[in-house]
N, C-alpha and C positions, 0 to 999 in steps of 0.2 A: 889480374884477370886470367883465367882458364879457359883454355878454348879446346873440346875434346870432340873427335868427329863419333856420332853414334852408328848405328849396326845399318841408318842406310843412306848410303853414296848421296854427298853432298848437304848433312845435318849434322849439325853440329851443336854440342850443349856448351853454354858460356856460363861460368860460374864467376863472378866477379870479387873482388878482396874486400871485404867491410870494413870501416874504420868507425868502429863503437866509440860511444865516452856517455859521459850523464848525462849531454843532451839531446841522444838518439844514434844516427847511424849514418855515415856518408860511405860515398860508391861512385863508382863510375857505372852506369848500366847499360854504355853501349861505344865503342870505340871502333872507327872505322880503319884506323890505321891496323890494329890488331886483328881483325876481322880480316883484312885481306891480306896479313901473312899467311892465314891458314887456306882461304879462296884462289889468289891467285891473280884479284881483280879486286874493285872499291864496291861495295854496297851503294846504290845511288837511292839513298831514302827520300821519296817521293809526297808521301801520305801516311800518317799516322791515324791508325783507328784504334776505340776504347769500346771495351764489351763490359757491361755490369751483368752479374749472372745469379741466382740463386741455385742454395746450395741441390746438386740432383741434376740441373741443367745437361743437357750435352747438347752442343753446337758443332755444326760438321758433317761429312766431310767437306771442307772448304779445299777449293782450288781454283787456280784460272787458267784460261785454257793458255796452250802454245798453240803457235807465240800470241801474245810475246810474252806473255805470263808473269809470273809475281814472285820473287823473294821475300821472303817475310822473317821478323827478328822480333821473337814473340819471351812477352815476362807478363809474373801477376804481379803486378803493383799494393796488391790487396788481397787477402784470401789465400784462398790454394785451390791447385785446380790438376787434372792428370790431362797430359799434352802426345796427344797420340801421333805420330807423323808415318805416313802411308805413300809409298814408293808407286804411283798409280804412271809412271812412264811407263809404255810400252818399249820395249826394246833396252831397259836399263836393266843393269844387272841382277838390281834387289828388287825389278819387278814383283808388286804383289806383297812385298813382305813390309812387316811394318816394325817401328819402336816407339816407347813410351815413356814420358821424363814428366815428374812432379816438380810446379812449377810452383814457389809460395813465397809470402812477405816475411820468411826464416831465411831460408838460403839464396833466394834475391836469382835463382838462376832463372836464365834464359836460352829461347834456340832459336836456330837459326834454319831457315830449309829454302833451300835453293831454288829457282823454279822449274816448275813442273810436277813439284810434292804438293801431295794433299797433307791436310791435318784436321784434327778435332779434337776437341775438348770437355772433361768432365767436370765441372765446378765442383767442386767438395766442400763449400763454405758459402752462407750467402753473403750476399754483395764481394764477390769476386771481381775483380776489376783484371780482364787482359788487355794490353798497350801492345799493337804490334805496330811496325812501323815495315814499311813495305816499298817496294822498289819501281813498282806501276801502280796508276790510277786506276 
């Protein structure tokens, strides 16, 4: 598993190792211990939600407010989809600015964004399936 931080403070893309064969593909698609070497602290995953999406969709900007606001550890399970994450803290550094990670059931990658990040999503496929798993209710 790859864990690489992107262009804003506190997001991070996790690209996991795939282990193919003739009967498909295995993965680990979410590791907490690895997850908080790069954090600092444990992800406390709370609530798991699935979004099915046609192709075109865009969903977002999602966020929740602080506090106590939300983490989220976000993959397509299905599809592909473009995952935009948006730095909407006031007073942080990358105020304002934002980056963008394609998210698909090829390279299985996923992110991560700290709270107080906004994000959205383009579905580019239909029935897109996103799995985030998130740190409050």
């Amino acid at each position: 598993m790859n864990i690489e931080p992107l262009a804003i403070e506190g997001a991070y893309v996790i690209t996991p190792r795939q282990f193919p064969d003739d009967r498909g593909v295995f993965m680990e698609g979410f590791r907490a211990d690895k997850l908080a070497e790069h954090l600092g602290h444990q992800m406390q995953v709370l609530q798991t939600n699935i979004s099915v999406s046609s192709a075109g969709t865009v969903r977002g900007i999602h966020y929740a407010d602080v506090p106590p606001s939300q983490a989220k550890y976000i993959t397509a399970a299905s599809g592909a989809l473009i995952d935009y994450i948006i730095d909407i803290r006031v007073g942080s550094p990358t105020y304002g600015e934002w980056d963008c990670v394609l998210l698909d059931s090829d390279s299985r990658k996923a992110v991560y964004l700290s709270e107080g990040l906004g994000h959205a999503f383009c579905a580019l496929q239909d029935d897109t399936t996103a799995v985030y798993l998130c740190s409050a209710v």
